[in-house]
mmCIF file as gemmi writes it, N, C-alpha and C atoms, coordinates in Angstrom:
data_model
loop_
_atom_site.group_PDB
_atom_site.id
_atom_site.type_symbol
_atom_site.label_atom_id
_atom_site.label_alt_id
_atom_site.label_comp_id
_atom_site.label_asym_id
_atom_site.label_entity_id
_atom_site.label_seq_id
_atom_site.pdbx_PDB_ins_code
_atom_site.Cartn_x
_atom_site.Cartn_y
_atom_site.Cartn_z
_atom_site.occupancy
_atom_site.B_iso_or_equiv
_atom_site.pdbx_formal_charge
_atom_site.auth_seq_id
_atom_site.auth_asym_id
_atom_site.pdbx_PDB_model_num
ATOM 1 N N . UNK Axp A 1 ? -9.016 -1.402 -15.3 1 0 ? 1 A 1
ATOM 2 C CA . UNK Axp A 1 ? -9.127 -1.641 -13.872 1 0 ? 1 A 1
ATOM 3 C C . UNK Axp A 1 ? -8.469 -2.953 -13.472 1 0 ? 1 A 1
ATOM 4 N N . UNK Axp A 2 ? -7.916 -3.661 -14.525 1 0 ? 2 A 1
ATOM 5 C CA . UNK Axp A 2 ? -7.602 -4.88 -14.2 1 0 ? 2 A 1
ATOM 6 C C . UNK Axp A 2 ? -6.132 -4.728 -12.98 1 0 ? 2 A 1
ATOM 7 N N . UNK Axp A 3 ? -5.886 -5.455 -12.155 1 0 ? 3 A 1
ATOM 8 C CA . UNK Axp A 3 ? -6.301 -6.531 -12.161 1 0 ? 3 A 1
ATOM 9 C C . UNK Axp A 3 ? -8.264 -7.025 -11.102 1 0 ? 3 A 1
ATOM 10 N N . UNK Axp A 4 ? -8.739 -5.487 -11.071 1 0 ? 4 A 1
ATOM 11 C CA . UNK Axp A 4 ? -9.708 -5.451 -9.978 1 0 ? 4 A 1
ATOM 12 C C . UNK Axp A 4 ? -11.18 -5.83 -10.871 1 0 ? 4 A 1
ATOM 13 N N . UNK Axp A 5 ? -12.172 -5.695 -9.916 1 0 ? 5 A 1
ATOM 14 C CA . UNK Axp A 5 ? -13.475 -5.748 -10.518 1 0 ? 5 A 1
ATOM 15 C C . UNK Axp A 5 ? -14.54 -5.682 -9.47 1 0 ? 5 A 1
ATOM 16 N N . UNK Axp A 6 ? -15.684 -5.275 -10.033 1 0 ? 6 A 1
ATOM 17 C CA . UNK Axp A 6 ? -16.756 -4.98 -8.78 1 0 ? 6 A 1
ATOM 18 C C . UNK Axp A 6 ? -17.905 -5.444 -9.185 1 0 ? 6 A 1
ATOM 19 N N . UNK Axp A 7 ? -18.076 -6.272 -8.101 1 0 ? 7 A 1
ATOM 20 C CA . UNK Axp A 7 ? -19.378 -6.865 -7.808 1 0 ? 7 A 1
ATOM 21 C C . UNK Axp A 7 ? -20.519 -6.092 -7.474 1 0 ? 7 A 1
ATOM 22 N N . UNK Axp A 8 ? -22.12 -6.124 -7.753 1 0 ? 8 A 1
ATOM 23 C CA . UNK Axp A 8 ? -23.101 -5.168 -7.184 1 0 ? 8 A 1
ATOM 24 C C . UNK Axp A 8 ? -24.191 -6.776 -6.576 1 0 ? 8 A 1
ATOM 25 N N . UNK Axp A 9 ? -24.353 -6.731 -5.34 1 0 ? 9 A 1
ATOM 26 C CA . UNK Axp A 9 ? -25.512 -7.378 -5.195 1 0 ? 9 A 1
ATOM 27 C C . UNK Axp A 9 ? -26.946 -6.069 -4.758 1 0 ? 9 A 1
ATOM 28 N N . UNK Axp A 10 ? -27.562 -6.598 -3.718 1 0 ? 10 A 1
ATOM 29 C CA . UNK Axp A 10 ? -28.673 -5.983 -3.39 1 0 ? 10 A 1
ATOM 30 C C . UNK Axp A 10 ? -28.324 -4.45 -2.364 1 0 ? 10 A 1
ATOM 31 N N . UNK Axp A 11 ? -27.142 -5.193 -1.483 1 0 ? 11 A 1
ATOM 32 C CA . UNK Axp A 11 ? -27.133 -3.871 -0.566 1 0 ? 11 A 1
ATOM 33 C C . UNK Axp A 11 ? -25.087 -3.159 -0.933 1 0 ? 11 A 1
ATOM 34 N N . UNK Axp A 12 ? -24.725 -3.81 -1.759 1 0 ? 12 A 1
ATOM 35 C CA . UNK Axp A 12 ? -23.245 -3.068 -1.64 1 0 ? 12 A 1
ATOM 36 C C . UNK Axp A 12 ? -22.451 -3.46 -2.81 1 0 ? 12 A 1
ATOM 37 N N . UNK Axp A 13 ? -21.595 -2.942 -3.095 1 0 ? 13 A 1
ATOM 38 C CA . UNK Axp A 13 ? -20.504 -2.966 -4.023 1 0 ? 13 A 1
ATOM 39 C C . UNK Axp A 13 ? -19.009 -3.858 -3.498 1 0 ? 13 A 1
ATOM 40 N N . UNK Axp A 14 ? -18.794 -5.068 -4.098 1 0 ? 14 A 1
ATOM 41 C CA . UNK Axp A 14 ? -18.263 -5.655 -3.694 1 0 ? 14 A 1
ATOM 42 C C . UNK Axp A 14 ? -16.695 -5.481 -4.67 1 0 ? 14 A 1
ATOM 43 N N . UNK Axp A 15 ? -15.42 -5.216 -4.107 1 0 ? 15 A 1
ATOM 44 C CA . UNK Axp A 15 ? -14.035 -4.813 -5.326 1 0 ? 15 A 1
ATOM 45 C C . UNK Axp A 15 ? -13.33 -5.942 -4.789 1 0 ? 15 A 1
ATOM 46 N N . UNK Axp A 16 ? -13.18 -7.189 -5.852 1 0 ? 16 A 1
ATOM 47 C CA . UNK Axp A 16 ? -12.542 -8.06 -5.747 1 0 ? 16 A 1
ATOM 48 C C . UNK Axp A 16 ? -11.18 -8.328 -6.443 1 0 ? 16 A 1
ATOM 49 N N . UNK Axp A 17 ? -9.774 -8.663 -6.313 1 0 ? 17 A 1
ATOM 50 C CA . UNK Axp A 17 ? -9.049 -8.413 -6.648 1 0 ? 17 A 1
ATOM 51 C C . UNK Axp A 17 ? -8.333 -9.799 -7.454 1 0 ? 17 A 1
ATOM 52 N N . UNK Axp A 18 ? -8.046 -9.81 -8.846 1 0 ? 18 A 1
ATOM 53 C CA . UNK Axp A 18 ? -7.612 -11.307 -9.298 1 0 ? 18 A 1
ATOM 54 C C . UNK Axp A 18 ? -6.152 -11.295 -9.101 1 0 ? 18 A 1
ATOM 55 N N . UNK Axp A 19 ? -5.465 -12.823 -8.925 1 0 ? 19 A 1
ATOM 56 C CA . UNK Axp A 19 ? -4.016 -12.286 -8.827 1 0 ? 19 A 1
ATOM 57 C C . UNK Axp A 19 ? -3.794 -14.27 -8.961 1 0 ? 19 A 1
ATOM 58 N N . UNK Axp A 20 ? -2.788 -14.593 -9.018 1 0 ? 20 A 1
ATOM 59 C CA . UNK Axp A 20 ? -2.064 -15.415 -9.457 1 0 ? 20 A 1
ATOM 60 C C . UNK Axp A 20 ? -1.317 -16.448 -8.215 1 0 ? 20 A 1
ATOM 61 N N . UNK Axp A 21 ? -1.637 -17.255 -8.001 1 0 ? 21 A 1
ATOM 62 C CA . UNK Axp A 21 ? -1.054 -17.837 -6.546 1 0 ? 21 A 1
ATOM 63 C C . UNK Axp A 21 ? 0.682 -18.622 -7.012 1 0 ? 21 A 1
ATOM 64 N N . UNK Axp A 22 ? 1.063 -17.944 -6.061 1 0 ? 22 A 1
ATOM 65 C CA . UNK Axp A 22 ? 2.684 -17.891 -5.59 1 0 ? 22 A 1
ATOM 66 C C . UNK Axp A 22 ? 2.625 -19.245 -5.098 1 0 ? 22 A 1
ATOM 67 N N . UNK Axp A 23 ? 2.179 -19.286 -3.325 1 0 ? 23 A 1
ATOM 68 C CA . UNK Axp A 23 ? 2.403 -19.93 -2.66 1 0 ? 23 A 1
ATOM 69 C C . UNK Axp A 23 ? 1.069 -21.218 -2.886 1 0 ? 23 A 1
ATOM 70 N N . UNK Axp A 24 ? 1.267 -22.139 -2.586 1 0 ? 24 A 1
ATOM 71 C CA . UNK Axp A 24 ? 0.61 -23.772 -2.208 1 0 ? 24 A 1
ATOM 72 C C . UNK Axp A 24 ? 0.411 -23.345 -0.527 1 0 ? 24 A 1
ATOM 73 N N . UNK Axp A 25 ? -0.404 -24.472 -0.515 1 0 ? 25 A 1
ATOM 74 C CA . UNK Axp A 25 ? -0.857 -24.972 0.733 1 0 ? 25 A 1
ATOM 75 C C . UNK Axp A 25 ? 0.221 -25.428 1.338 1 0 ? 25 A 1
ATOM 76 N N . UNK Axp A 26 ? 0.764 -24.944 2.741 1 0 ? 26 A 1
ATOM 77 C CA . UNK Axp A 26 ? 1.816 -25.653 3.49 1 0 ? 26 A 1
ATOM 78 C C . UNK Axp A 26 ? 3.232 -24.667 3.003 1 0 ? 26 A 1
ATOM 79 N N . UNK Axp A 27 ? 3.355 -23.949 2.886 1 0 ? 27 A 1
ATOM 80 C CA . UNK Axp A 27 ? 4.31 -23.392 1.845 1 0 ? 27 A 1
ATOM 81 C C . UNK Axp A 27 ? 5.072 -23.861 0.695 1 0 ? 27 A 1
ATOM 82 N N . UNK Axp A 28 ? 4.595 -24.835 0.067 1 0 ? 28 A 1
ATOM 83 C CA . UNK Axp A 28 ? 4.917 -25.253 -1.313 1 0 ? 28 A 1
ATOM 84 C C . UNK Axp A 28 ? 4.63 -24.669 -2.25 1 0 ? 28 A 1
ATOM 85 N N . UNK Axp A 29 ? 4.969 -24.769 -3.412 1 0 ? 29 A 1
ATOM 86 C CA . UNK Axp A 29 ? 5.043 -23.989 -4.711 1 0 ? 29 A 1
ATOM 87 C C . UNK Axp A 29 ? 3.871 -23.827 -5.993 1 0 ? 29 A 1
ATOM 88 N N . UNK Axp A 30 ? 3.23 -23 -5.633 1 0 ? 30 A 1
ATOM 89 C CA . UNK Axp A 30 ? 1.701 -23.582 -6.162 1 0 ? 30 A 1
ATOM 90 C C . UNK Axp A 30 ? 1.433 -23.716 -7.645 1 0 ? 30 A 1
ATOM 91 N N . UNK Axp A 31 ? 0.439 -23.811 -8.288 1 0 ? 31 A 1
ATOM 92 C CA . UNK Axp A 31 ? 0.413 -24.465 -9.837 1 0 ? 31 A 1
ATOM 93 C C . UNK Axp A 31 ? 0.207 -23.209 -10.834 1 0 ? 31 A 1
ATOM 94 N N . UNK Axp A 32 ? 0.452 -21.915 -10.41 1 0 ? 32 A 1
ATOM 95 C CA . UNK Axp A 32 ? 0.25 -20.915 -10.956 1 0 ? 32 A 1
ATOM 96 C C . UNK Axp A 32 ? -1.968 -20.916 -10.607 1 0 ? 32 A 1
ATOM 97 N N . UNK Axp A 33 ? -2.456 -21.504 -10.144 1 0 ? 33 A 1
ATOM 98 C CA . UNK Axp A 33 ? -3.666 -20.995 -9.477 1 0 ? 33 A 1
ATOM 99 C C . UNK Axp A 33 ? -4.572 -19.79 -9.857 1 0 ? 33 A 1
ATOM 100 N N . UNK Axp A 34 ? -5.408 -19.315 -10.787 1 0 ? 34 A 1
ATOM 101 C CA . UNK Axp A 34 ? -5.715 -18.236 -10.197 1 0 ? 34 A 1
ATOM 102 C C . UNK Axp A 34 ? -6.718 -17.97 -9.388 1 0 ? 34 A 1
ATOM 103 N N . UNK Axp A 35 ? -6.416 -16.625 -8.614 1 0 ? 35 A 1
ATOM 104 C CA . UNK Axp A 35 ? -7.194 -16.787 -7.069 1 0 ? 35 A 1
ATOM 105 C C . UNK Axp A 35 ? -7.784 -15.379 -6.882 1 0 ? 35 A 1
ATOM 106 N N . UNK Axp A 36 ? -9.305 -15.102 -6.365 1 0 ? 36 A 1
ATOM 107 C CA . UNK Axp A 36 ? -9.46 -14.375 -5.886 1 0 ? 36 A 1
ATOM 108 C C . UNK Axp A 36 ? -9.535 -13.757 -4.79 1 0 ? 36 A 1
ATOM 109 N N . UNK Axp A 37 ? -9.424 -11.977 -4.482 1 0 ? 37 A 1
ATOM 110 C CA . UNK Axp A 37 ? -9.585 -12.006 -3.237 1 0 ? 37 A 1
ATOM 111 C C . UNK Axp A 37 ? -10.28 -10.605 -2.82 1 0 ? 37 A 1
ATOM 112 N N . UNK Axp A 38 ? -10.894 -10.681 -2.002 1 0 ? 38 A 1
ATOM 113 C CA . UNK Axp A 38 ? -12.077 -9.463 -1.619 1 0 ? 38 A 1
ATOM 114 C C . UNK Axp A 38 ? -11.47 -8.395 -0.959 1 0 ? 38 A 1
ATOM 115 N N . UNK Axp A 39 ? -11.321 -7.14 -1.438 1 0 ? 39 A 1
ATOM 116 C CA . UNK Axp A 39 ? -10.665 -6.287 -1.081 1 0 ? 39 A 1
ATOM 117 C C . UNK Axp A 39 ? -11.598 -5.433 -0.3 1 0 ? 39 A 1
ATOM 118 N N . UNK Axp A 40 ? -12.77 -5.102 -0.278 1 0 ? 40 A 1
ATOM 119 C CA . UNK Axp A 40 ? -13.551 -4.243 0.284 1 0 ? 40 A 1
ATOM 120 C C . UNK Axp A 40 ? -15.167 -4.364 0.073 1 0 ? 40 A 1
ATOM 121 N N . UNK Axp A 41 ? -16.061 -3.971 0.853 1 0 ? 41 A 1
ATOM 122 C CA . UNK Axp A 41 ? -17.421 -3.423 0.505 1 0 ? 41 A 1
ATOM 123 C C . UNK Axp A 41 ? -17.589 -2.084 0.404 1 0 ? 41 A 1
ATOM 124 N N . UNK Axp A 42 ? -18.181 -1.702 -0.52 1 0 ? 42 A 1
ATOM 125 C CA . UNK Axp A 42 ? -18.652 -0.611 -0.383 1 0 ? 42 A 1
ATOM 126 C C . UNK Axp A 42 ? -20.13 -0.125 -1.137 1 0 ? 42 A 1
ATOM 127 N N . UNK Axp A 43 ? -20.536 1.058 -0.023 1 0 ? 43 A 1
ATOM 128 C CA . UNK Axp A 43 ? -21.95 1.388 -0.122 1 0 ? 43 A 1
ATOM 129 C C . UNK Axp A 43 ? -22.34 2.099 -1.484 1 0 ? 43 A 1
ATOM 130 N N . UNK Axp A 44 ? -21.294 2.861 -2.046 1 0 ? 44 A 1
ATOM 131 C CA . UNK Axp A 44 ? -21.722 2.975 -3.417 1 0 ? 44 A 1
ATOM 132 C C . UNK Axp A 44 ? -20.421 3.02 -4.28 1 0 ? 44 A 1
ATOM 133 N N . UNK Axp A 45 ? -21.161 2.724 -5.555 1 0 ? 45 A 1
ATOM 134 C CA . UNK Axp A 45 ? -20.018 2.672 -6.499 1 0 ? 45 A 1
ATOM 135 C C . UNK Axp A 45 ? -18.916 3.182 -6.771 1 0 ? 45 A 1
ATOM 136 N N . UNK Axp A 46 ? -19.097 5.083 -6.298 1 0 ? 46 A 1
ATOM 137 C CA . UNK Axp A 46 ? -18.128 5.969 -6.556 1 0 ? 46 A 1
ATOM 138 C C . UNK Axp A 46 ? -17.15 5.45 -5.789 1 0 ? 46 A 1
ATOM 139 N N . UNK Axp A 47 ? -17.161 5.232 -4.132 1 0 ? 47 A 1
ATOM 140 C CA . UNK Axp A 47 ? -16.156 4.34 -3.278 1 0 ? 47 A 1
ATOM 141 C C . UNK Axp A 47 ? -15.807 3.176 -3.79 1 0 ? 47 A 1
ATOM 142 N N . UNK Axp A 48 ? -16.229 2.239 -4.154 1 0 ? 48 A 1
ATOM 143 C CA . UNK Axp A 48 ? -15.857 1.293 -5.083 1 0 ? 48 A 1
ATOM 144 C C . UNK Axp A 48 ? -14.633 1.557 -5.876 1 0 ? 48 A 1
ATOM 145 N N . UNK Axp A 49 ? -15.193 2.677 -7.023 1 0 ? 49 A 1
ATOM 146 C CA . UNK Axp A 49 ? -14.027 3.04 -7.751 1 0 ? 49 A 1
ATOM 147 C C . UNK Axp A 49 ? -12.855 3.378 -7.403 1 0 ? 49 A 1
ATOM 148 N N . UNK Axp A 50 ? -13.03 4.714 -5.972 1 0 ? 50 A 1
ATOM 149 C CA . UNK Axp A 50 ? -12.068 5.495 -5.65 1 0 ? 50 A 1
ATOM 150 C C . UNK Axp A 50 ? -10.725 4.001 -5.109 1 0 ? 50 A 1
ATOM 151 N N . UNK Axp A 51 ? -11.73 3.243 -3.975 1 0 ? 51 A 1
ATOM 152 C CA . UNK Axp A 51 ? -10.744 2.318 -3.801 1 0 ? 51 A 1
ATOM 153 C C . UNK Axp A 51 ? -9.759 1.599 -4.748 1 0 ? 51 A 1
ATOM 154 N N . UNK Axp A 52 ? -10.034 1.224 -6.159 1 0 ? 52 A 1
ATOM 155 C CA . UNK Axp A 52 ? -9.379 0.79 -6.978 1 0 ? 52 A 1
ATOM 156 C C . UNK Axp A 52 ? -8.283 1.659 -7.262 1 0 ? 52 A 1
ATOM 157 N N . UNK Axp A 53 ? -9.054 2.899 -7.371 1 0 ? 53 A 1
ATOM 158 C CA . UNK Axp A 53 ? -7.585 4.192 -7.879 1 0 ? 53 A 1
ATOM 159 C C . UNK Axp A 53 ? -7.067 3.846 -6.954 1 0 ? 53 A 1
ATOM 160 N N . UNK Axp A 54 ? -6.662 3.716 -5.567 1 0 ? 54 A 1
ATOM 161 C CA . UNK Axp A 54 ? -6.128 3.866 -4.034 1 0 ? 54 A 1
ATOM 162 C C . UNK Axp A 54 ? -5.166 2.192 -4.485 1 0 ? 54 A 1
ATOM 163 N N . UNK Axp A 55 ? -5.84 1.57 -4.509 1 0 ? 55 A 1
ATOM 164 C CA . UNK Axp A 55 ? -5.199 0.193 -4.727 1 0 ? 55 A 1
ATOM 165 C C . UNK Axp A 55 ? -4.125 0.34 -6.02 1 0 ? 55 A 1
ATOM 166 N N . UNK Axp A 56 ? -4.445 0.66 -7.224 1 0 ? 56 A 1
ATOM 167 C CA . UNK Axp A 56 ? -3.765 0.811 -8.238 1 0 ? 56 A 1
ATOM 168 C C . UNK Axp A 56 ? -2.059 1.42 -8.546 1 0 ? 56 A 1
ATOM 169 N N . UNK Axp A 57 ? -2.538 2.556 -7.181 1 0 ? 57 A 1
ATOM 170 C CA . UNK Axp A 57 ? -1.488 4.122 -7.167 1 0 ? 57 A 1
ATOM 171 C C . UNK Axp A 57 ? -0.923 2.921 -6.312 1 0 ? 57 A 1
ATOM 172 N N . UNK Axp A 58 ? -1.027 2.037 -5.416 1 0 ? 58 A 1
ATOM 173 C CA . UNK Axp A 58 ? -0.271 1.819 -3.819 1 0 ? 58 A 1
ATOM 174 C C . UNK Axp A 58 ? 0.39 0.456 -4.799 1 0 ? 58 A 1
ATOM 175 N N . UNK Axp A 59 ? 0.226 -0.615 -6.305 1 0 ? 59 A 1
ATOM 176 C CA . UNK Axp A 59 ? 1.198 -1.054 -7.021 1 0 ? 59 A 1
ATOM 177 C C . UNK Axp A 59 ? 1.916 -0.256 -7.626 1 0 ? 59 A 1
ATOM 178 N N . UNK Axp A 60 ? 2.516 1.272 -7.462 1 0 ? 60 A 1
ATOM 179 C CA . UNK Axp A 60 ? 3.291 1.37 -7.736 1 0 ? 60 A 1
ATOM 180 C C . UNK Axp A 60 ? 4.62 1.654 -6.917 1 0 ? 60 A 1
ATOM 181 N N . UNK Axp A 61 ? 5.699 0.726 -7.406 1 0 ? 61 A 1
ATOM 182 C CA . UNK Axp A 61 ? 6.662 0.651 -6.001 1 0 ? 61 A 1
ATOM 183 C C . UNK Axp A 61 ? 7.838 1.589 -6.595 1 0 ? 61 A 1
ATOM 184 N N . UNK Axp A 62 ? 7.597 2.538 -7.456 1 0 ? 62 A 1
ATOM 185 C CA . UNK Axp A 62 ? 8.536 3.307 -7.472 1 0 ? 62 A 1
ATOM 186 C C . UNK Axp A 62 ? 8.919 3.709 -6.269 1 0 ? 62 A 1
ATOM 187 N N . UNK Axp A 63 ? 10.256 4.611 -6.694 1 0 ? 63 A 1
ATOM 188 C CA . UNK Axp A 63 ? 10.581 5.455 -4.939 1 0 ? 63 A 1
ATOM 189 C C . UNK Axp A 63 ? 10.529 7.267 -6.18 1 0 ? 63 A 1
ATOM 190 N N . UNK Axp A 64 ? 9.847 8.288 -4.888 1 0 ? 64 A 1
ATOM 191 C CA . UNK Axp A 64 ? 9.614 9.37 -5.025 1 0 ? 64 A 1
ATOM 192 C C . UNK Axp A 64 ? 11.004 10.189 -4.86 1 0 ? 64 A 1
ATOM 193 N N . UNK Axp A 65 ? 11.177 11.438 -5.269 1 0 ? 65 A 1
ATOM 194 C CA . UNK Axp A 65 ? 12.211 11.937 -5.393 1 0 ? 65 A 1
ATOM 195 C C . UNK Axp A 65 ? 11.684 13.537 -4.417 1 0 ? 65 A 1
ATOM 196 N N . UNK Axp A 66 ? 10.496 13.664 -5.014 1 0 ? 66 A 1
ATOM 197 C CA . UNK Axp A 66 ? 9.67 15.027 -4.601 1 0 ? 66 A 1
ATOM 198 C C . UNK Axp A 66 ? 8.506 14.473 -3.818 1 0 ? 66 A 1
ATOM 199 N N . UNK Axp A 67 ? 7.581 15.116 -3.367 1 0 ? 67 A 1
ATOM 200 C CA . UNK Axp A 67 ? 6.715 14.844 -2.942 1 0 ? 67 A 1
ATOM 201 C C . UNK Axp A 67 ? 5.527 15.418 -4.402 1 0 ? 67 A 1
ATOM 202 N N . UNK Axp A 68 ? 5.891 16.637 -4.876 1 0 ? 68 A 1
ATOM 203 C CA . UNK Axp A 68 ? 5.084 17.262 -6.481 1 0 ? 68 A 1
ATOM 204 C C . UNK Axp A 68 ? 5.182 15.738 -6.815 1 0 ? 68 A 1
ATOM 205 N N . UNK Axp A 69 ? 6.659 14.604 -7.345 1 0 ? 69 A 1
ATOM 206 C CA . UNK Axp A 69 ? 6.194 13.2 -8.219 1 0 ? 69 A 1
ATOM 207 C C . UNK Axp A 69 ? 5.453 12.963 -7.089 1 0 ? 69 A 1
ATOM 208 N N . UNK Axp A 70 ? 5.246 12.152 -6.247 1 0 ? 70 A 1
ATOM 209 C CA . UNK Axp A 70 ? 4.08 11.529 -5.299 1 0 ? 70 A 1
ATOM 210 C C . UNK Axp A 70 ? 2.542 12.172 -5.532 1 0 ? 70 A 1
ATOM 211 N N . UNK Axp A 71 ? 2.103 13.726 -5.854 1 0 ? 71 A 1
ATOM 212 C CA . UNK Axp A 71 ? 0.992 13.98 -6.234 1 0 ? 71 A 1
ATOM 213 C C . UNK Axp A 71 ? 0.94 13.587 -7.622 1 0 ? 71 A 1
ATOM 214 N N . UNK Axp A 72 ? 1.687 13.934 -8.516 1 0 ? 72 A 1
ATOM 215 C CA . UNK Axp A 72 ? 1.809 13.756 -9.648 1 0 ? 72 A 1
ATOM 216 C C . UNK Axp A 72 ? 1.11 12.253 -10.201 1 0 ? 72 A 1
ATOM 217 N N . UNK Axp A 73 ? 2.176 11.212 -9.644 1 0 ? 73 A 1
ATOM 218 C CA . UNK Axp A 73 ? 1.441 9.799 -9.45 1 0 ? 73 A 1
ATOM 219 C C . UNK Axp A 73 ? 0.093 9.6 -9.266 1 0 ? 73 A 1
ATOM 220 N N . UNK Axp A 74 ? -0.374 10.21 -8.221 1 0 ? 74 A 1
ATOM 221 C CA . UNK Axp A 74 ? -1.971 9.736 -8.252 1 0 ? 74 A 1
ATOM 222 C C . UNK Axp A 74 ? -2.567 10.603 -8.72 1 0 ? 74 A 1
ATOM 223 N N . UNK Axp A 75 ? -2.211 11.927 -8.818 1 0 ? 75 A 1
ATOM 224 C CA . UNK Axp A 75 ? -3.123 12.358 -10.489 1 0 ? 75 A 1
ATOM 225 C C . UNK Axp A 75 ? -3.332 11.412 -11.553 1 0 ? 75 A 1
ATOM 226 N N . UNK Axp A 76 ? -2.327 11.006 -11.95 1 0 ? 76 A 1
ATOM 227 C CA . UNK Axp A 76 ? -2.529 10.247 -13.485 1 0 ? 76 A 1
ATOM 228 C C . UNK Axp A 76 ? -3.219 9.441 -12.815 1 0 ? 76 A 1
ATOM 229 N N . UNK Axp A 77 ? -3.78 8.243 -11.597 1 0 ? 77 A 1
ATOM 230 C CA . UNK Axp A 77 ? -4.624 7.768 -11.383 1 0 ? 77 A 1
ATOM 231 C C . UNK Axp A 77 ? -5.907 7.322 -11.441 1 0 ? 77 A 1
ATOM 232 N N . UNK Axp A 78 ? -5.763 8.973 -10.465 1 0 ? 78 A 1
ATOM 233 C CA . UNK Axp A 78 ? -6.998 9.354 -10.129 1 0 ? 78 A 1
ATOM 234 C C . UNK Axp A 78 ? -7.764 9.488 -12.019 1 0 ? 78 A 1
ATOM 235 N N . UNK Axp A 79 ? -6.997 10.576 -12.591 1 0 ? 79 A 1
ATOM 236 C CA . UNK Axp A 79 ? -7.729 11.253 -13.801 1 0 ? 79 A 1
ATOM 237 C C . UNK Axp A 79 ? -8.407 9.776 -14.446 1 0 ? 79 A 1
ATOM 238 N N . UNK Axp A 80 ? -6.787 8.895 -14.61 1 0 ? 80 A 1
ATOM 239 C CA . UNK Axp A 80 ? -7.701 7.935 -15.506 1 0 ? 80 A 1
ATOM 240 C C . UNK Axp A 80 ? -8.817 7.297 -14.967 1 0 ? 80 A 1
ATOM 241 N N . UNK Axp A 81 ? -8.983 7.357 -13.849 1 0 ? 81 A 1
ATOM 242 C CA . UNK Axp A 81 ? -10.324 6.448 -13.265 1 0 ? 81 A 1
ATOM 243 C C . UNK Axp A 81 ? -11.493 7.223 -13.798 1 0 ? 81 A 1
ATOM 244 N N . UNK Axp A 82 ? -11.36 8.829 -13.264 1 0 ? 82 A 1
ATOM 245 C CA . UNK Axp A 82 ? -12.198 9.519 -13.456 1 0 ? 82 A 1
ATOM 246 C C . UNK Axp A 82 ? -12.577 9.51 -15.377 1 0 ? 82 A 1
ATOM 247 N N . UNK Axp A 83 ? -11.588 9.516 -16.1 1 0 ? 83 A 1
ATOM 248 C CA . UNK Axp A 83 ? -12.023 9.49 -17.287 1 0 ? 83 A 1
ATOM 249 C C . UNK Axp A 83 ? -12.918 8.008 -17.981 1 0 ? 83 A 1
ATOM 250 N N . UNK Axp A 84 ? -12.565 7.02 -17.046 1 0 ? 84 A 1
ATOM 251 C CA . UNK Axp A 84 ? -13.37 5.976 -16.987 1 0 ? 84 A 1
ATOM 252 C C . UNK Axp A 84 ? -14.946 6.073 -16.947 1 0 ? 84 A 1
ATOM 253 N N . UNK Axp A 85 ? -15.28 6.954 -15.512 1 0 ? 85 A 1
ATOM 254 C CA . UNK Axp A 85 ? -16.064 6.86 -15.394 1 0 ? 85 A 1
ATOM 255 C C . UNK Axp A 85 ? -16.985 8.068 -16.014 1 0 ? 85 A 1
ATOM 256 N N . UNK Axp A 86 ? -16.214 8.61 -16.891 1 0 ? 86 A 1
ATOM 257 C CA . UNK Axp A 86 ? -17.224 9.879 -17.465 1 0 ? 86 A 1
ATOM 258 C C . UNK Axp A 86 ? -17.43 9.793 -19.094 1 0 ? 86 A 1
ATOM 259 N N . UNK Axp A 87 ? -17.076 8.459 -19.516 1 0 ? 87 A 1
ATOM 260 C CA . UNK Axp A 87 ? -16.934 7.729 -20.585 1 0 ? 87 A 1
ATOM 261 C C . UNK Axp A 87 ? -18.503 6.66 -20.336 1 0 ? 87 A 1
ATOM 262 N N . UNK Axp A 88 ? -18.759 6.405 -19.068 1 0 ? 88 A 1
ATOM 263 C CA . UNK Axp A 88 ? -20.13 5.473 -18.941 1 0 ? 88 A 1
ATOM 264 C C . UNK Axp A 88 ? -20.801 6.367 -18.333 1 0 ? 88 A 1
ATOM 265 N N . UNK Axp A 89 ? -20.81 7.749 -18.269 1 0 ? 89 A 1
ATOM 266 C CA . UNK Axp A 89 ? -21.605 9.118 -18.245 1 0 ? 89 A 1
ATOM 267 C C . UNK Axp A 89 ? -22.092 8.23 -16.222 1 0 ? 89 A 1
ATOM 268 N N . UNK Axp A 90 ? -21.484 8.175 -15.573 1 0 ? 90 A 1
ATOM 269 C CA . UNK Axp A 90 ? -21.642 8.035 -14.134 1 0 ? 90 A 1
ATOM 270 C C . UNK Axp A 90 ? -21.247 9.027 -13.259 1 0 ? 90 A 1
């Protein structure tokens, strides 16, 4: 799931995203930083997950040829998430 991860407090599922800072303060050149950043809440986990597949499929910047590759793509996604989560019997 990297580069993502999910938080659980009392009322929601929190998918926070790690990533590497580019830019400095002011637009200067920053120290390589790492930084987090909150991509979503959600009410239960399964949304949680799905969002990550959704986030995961949308780094890939290929270009499509078919629209079959474009399903194709988030099959392998989707499956691996799903095989994720049927590996921690959820």
């Amino acid at each position: 799931m990297e580069p993502f991860y999910i938080v659980k407090d009392t009322t929601n599922f929190t998918v926070i995203e790690r990533s590497v800072a580019t830019r400095g303060f002011g637009g200067k050149q920053a120290s390589g930083k790492e930084v987090e950043k909150v991509v979503g809440y959600y009410s239960s986990f399964g949304n949680a997950v799905n969002r990550i597949a959704k986030e995961k499929f949308y780094q890939n910047e290929g270009e499509y040829q078919t629209i079959q590759g474009y399903i194709n793509t988030w099959k392998e996604v989707k499956d691996g998430m799903e095989s994720m989560l049927n590996k921690l019997e959820i």
